[in-house]
LUMTI-698267 format. One line per field, with one value per residue (C-alpha): x, y negated, z; residue in one letter. Coordinates in steps of 0.25 Angstrom, whole numbers. Layout:
<nodes>
xx = (X,...)
yy = (Y,...)
zz = (Z,...)
rest = (A,...)
</nodes>
This chain:
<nodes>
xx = (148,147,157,158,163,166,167,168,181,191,201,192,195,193,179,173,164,163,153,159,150,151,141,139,138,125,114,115,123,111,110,126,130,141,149,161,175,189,203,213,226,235,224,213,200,188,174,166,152,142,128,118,107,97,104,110,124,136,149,164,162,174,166,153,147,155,153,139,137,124,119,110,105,99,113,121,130,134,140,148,148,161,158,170,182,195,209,206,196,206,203,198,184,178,164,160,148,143,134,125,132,145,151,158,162,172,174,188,187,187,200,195,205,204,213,216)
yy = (1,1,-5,0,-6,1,-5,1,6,2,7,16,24,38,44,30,28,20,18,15,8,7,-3,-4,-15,-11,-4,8,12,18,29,34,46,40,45,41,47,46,47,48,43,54,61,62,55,64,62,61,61,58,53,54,44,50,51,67,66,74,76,82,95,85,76,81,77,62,57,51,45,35,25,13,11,-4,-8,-1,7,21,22,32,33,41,45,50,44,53,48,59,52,40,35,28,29,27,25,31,32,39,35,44,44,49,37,36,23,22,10,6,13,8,12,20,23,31,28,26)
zz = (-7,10,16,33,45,57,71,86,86,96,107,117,130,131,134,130,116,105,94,81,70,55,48,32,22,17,24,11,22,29,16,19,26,36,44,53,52,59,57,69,67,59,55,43,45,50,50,63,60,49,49,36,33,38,53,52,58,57,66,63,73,82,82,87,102,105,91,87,73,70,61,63,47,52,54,43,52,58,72,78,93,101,116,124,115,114,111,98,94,91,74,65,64,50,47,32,22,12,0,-5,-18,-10,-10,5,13,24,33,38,51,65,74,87,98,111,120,135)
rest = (X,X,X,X,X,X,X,X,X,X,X,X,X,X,X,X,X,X,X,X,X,X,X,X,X,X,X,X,X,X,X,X,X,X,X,X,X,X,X,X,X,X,X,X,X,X,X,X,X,X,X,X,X,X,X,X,X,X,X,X,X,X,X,X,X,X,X,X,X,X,X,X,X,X,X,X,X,X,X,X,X,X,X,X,X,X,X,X,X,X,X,X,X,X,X,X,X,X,X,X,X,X,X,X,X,X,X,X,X,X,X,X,X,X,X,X)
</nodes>
């Protein structure tokens, strides 16, 4: 078991950024595909981006060029910076895992909110 916990979100202006992290009980952590999602308010939960252990990344086609998805394996986390903030980018972010025997961890999700 791996339990995560996000952190970074918060109430942001428009065209600012924000890095979100997520950091793991246990450093097994390092060995998991992870990935961030999000869910907007009314709407179904969507991935962002993805990141393997070995450092090859994936983005949602949306998602591609303001989203950036890293890991630092010392610490136990995975990071998900946001350049140029929209209202639509307004959610709950979630940080996830993936074990390598398909077993899949979410954390409880950090609230983002974009707004003048």
């Amino acid at each position: 078991q791996v339990q995560l916990v996000e952190s970074g979100g918060g109430l942001v202006q428009p065209g600012e950024s924000l890095t979100l992290s997520c950091a793991a009980s246990r450093s097994i952590f390092k060995f998991y595909t992870k990935g961030w999602y999000r869910q907007a308010p009314g709407k179904q939960r969507e991935l962002v981006a993805t990141i393997t252990p070995g450092g090859s990344t994936r983005y949602a086609d949306s998602m591609k060029g303001r989203f950036t998805i890293s890991r630092d394996n010392a610490k136990n986390t995975v990071l998900l910076q946001i350049n140029s903030l929209k209202a639509e980018d307004t959610a709950v972010y979630y940080c996830n895992a993936v074990d390598n025997l398909g077993g899949t961890y979410w954390g409880q999700g950090t609230q983002v909110t974009v707004s003048s």
